[in-house]
C-alpha positions in Angstrom: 107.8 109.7 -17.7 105.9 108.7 -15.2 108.3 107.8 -12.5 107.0 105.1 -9.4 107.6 105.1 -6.0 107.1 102.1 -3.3 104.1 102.2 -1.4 106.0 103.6 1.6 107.4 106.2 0.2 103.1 107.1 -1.4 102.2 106.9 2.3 104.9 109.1 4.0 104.3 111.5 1.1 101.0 112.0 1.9 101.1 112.3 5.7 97.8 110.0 6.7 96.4 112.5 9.3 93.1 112.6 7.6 90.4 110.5 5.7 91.1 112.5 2.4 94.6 111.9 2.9 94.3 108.6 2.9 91.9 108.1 0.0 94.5 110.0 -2.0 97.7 108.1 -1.4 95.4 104.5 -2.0 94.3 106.4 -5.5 98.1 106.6 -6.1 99.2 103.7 -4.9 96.3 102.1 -7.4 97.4 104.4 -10.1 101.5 103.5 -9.7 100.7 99.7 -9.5 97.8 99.8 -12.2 95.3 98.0 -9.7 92.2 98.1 -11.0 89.8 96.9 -7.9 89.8 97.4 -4.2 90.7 93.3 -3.4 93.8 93.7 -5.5 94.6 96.8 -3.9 94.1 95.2 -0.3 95.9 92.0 -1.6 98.6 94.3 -2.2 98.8 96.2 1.0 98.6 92.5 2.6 101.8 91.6 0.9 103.9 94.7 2.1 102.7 93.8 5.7 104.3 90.2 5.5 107.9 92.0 4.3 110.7 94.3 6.4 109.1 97.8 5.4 111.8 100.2 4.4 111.9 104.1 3.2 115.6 104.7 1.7 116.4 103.8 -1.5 120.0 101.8 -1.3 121.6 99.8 1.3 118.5 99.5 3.6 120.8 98.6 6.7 121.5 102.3 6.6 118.4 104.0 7.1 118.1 104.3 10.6 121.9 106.1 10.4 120.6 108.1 7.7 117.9 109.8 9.5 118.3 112.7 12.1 114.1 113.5 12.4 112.0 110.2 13.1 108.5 109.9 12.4 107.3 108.4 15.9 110.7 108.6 18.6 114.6 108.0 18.3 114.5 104.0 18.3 116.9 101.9 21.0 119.6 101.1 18.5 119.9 104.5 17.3 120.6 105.5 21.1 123.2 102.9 20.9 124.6 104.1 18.0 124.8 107.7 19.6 126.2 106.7 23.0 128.8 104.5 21.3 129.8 107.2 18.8 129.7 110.0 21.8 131.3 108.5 24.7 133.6 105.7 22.9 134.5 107.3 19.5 137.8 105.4 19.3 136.6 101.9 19.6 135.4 100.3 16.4 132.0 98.5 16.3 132.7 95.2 16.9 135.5 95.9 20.0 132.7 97.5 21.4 130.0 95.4 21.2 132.6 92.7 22.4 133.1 94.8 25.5 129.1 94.9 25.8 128.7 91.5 25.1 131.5 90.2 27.8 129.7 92.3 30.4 126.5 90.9 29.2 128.0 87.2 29.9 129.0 88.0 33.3 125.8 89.3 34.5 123.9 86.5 35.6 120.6 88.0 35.7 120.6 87.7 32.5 119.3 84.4 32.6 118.1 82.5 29.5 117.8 85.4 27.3 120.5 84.7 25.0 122.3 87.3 23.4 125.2 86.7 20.3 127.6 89.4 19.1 126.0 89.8 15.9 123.0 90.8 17.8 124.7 93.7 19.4 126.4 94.8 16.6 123.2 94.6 14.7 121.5 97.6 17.0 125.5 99.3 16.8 124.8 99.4 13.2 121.0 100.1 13.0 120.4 97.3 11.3 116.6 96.4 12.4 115.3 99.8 12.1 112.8 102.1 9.6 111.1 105.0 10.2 107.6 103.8 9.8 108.1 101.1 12.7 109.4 102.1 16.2 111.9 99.9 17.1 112.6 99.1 21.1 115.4 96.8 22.6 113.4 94.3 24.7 116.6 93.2 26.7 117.2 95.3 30.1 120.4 93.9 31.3 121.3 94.8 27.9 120.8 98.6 28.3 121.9 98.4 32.0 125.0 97.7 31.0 125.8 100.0 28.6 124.7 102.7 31.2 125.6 101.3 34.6 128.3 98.9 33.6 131.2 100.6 31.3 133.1 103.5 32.1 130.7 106.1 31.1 128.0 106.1 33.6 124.4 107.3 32.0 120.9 107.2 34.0 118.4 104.7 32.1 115.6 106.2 32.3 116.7 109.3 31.4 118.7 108.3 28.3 116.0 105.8 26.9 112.3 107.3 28.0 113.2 111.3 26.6 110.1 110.8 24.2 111.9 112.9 21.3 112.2 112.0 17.6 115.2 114.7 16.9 118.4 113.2 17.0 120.0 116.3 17.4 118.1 116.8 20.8 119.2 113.8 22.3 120.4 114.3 25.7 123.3 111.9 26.4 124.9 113.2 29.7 127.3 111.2 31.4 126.8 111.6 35.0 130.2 112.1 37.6 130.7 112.3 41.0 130.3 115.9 41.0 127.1 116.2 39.1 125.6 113.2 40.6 122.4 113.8 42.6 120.9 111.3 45.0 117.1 109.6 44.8 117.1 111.0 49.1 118.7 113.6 49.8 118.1 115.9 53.2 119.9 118.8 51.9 117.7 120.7 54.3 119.0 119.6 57.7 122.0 118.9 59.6 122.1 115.3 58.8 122.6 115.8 55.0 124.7 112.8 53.3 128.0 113.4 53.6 130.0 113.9 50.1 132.6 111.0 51.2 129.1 109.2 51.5 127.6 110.5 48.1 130.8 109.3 46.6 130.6 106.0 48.1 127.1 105.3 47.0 127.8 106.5 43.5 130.8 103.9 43.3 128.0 101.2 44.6 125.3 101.9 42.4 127.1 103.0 38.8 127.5 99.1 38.1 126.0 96.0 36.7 122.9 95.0 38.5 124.8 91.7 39.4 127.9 93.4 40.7 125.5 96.1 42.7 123.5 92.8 44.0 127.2 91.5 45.0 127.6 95.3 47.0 124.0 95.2 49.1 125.7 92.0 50.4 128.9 93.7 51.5 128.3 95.1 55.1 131.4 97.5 54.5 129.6 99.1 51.4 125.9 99.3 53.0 126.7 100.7 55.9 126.2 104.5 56.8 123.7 106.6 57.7 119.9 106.2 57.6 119.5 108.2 54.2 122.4 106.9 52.5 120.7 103.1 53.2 117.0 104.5 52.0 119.3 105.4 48.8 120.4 101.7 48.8 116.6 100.7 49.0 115.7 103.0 46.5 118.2 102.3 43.9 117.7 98.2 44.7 114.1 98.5 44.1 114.1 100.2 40.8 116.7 97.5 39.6 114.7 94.9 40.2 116.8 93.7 43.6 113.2 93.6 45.8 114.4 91.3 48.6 117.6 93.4 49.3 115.8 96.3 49.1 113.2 95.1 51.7 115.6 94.3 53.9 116.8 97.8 53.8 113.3 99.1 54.1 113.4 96.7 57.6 116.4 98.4 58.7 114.5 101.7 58.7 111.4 101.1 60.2 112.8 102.8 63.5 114.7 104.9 61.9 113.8 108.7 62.8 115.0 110.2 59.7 113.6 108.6 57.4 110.7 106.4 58.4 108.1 109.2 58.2 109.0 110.5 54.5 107.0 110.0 51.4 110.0 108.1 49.5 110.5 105.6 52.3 106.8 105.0 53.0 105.8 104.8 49.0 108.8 102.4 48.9 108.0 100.1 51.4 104.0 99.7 50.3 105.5 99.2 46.5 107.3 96.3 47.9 104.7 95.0 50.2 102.5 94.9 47.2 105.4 93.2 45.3 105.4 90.4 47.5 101.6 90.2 48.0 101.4 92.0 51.3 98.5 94.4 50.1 97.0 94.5 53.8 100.2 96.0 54.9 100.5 98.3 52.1 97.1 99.5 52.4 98.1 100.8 56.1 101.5 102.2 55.5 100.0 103.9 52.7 96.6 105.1 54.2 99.3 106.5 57.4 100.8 108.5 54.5 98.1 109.9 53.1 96.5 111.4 56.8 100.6 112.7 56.7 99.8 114.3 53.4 96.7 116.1 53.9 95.3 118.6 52.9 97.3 117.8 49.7 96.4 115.0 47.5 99.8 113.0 46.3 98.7 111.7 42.9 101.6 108.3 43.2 100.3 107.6 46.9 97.0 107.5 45.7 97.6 105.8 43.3 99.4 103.2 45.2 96.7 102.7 47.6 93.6 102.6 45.2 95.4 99.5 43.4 96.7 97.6 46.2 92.8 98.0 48.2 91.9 96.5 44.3 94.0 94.0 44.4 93.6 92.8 48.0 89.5 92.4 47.9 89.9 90.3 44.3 92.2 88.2 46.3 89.8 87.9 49.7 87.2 87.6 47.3 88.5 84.9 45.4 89.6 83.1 48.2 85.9 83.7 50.1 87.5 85.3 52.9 85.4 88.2 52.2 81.6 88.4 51.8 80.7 90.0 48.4 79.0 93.1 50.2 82.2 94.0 51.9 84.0 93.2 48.5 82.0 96.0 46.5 82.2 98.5 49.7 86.8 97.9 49.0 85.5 98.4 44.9 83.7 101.4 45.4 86.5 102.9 48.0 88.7 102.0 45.2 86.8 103.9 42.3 86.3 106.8 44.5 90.3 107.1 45.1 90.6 106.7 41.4 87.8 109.2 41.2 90.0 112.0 43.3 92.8 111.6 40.8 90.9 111.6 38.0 89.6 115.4 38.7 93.4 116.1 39.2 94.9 114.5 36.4 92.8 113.7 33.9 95.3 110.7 33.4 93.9 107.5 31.5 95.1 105.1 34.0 92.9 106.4 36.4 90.1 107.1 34.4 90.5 103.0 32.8 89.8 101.7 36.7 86.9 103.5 37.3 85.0 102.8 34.4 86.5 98.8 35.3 85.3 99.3 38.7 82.0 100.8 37.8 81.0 98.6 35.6 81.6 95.8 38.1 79.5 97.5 40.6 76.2 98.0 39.2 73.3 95.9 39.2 74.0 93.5 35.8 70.1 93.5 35.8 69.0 97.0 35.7 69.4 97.8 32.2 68.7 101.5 32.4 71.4 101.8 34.5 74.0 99.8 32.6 72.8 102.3 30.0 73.7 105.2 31.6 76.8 104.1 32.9 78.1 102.8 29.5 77.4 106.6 28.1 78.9 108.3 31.3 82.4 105.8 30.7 82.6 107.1 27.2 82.3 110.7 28.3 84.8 110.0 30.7 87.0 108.0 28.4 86.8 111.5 25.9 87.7 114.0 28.7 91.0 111.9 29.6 94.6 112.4 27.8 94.4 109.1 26.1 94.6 110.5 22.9 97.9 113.0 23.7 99.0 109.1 25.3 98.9 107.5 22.2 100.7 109.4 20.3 103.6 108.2 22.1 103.3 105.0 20.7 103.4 103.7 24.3 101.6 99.7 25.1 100.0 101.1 28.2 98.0 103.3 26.6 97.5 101.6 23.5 96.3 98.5 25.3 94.4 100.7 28.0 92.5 102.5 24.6 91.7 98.6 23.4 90.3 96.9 27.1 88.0 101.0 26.5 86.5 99.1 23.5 85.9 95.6 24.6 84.2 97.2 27.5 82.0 98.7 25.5 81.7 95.2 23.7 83.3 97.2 20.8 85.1 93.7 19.5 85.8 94.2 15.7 87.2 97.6 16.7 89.6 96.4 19.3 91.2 94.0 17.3 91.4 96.6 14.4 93.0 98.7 17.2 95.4 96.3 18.2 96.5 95.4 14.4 97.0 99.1 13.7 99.0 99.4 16.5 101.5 96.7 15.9 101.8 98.0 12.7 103.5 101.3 13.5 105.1 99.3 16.8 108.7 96.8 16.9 106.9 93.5 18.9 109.5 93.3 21.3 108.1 96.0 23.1 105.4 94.1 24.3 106.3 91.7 27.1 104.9 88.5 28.3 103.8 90.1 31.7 102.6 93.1 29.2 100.0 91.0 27.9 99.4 88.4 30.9 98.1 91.4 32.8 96.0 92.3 30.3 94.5 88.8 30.2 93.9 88.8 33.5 92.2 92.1 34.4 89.4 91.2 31.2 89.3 87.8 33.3 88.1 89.2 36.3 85.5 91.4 34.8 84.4 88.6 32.9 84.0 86.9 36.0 82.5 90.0 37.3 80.0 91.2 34.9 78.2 88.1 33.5 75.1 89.8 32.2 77.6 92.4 30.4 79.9 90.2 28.6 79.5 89.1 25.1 80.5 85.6 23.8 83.0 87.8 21.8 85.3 88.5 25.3 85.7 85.1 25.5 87.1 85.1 22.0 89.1 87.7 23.0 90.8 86.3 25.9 91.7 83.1 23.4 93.6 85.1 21.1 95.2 87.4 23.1 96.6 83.8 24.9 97.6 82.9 21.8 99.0 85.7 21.2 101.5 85.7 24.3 102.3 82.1 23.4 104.1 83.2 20.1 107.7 83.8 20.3 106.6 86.8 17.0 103.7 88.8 18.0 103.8 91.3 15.3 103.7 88.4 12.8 100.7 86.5 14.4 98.8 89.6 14.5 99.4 90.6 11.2 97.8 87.3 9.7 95.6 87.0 12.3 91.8 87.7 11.2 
């Protein structure tokens, strides 16, 4: 007897890597639901989109727990799940997501993003996730905690960016005193961080970020040497604390050990930039990179060619500066970008140039555009996009879709984009995710008249639209 399966379980079976692949689980999928005609067929695909896909037969809470290999990487709540079953074995789900949520409640930085304890116990229990979706857990302070706030201290980053879909080779690994290793450390000379100091800054750091906001305005806990301090800075900064950790940064701008080093100097012209200061960044960083050579520092450049982009837009904007003297800051921009490029081969890089390039010609010399269209898609082919994407990360993804609108490529952008949240949890796509995207298609608009179709403008609706509904994945998926 002919025994049927659910269309997610045709389409894993067949592993869509190819066109044939595809046409053969479609044939079966027509064949187990006796669909005669391709509109029923896409009628029917239409309809699995609008429900909670799920592979496991049974209790479909359970499939997440049930897996150990992942299709795309371990989700957020699975990492939960491990650390929880790892590091607190003996506390059930509920006391523990108690524990998380009572930390939560005292963090203040929380803000308005509420948070209920069925929530918590939902990604304890790997409730929300399949293995056809990649599931992410939006809220930071969330994760924070559960690495910085409760007695097992775990590094973030680490735990949640490994890019692995084997459960089995998760690395959870709780870090001590003893194996703790500082952002700065001068290991090299005589001035090397004491390990009473070490100590002291891993007690001031391995909390909530609203109890190590409370520390940076303790004078007995910040003060020390000039490393330990750029530590402060260092460890403020990627927390999100940007004022406390430019007044750190202040503190050190005599300082002799530190004030010439690569960390400090990339620190302070991150938070220049942070607070607008792009002029100033553009010096510190442009001192830094004489420092450097001969070597080229791929994050310094990278540092400088954005903020010289950002500070002629805003000159520009604001007619402080003429528009000759704007496209000489493009084109140092593009050539900075350039330099990377040739090392890298990194999409980011390769994304501003064609930006930049296509802003720079002449919008009236059509040969030219010509040319410079076919010598973005070569570059666009020779970058790493495509290993990128495979990560199922928004940077890329959305970096691959502003490719195709530049080359006024609309239909396929938006096919891109759908695809995309199809395979992709929505809450990995931020506000500020999308607002950026908005706004570097509004300045080429703005930029590039004669190259823009009536489409952008289109474009630039929905993807407002888009960031003004609270369930992106849903929008998109019924979007046409």
């Amino acid at each position: 007897m002919f025994e049927k399966k659910t269309i997610e379980e045709i389409l894993q079976d067949n592993k869509l890597t190819n066109v044939d692949n595809l046409k053969n689980a479609l044939e079966e999928i027509k064949k187990s639901y006796n669909i005669l005609d391709i509109k029923e067929l896409v009628d029917k695909l239409k309809e699995m989109s609008k429900v909670k896909r799920v592979i496991a037969i049974g209790d479909e809470r359970k499939v997440c727990l049930e897996l150990e290999i992942f299709n795309f990487y371990i989700p957020d709540c699975r990492i939960f799940v491990e650390i929880h079953k790892k590091f607190y074995p003996n506390m059930s789900i509920k006391n523990f997501a108690s524990l998380l949520l009572e930390k939560y409640k005292e963090d203040s930085t929380s803000g308005k993003k509420k948070l209920s304890l069925e929530s918590i116990k939902g990604y304890l229990s790997c409730k929300n996730c399949t293995d056809l979706k990649y599931s992410t857990i939006k809220n930071k302070v969330l994760k924070d905690i559960l690495c910085k706030g409760l007695e097992v201290k775990l590094d973030v980053e680490k735990v949640f960016n490994q890019r692995i879909n084997n459960v089995e080779k998760l690395e959870l690994i709780a870090i001590t005193k003893d194996n703790f290793i500082a952002k700065f450390d001068i290991d090299y000379k005589e001035e090397e961080m004491k390990k009473e100091e070490k100590d002291r800054l891993f007690d001031v750091i391995h909390v909530t970020r609203e109890e190590f906001k409370k520390n940076l305005s303790d004078s007995t806990k910040t003060n020390g040497s000039d490393e330990y301090k750029l530590n402060l800075a260092l460890y403020a900064f990627e927390r999100g604390l940007d004022e406390e950790s430019l007044k750190l940064v202040e503190l050190l701008k005599e300082s002799q050990e530190v004030k010439n080093t690569t960390e400090y100097l990339q620190l302070k012209a991150k938070l220049l930039s942070n607070f607008k200061r792009d002029k100033e960044a553009i010096e510190t960083l442009e001192a830094l990179i004489d420092e450097q050579k001969p070597s080229i520092d791929v994050e310094t450049h990278n540092l400088l060619a954005a903020s010289i982009k950002r500070y002629a837009f805003e000159q520009y904007e604001n007619k402080v500066m003429s528009e000759i003297q704007f496209k000489k800051e493009l084109s140092k921009a593009k050539d900075i970008y350039s330099a990377i490029f040739n090392i890298n081969k990194n999409y980011y890089p390769a994304i501003n140039i064609i930006y930049l390039e296509l802003m720079l010609i002449d919008n009236n010399d059509v040969n030219n555009i010509q040319k410079t269209i076919e010598d973005a898609q070569s570059l666009w082919d020779s970058s790493d996009i495509e290993t990128h994407l495979e990560e199922k990360d928004w940077w890329s993804f959305i970096s691959d879709i502003e490719f195709s609108v530049l080359m006024t490529d609309y239909d396929k952008a938006f096919f891109k984009l759908r695809n995309y949240l199809d395979t992709l949890d929505e809450e990995v796509i931020s506000e500020f995710s999308v607002s950026s995207t908005i706004r570097q298609l509004e300045f080429y608009k703005t930029y590039c008249p004669s190259l823009v179709k009536v489409d952008l403008d289109e474009f630039i609706v929905k993807l407002k639209d888009i960031n003004s509904k609270k369930n992106l994945f849903t929008y998109i998926k019924s979007s046409n």
